[in-house]
N, C-alpha and C positions, 0 to 999 in steps of 0.2 A: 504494500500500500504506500503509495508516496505524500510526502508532504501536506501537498494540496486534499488530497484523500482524506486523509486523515481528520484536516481543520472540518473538513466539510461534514464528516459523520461526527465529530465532535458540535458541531454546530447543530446539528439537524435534532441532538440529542438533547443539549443541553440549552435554547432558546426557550422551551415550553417552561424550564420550571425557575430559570435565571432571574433574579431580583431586575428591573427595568432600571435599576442605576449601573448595571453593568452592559457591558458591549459583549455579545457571543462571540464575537472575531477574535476579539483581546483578550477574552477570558479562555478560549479554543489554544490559541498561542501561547497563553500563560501555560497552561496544562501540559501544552507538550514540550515547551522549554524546559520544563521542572522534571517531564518523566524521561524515563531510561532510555535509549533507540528501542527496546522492542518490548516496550510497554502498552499493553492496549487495553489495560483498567483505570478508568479513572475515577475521581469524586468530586462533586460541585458541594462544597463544606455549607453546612445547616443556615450558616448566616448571610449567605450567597443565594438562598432559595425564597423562592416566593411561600413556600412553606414553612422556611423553620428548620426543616428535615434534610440532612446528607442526604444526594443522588446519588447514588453507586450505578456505575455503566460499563462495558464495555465496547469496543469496536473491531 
């Protein structure tokens, strides 16, 4: 999966439950700067959600 793949199914994932003070682009980018090269679990943290609640996903 390349780069661009990636941002996108991060995007696609994490836009429904993301707090509207944040950017899915920048926050897609943040997640995969921070994770491993062949990392494809991520987590949108409790105070990032329109919920309250950890997203847990994969890609």
């Amino acid at each position: 999966m390349t780069y661009n793949e990636k941002i996108a199914a991060i995007i696609s994932e994490i836009a429904p439950v993301l707090k509207a003070d944040f950017l899915p682009e920048l926050y897609a980018a943040g997640l995969l700067e921070e994770a491993d090269e062949d990392d494809l679990h991520f987590e949108v943290r409790g105070l990032h959600t329109k919920t309250g609640a950890p997203h847990a996903f994969s890609i």
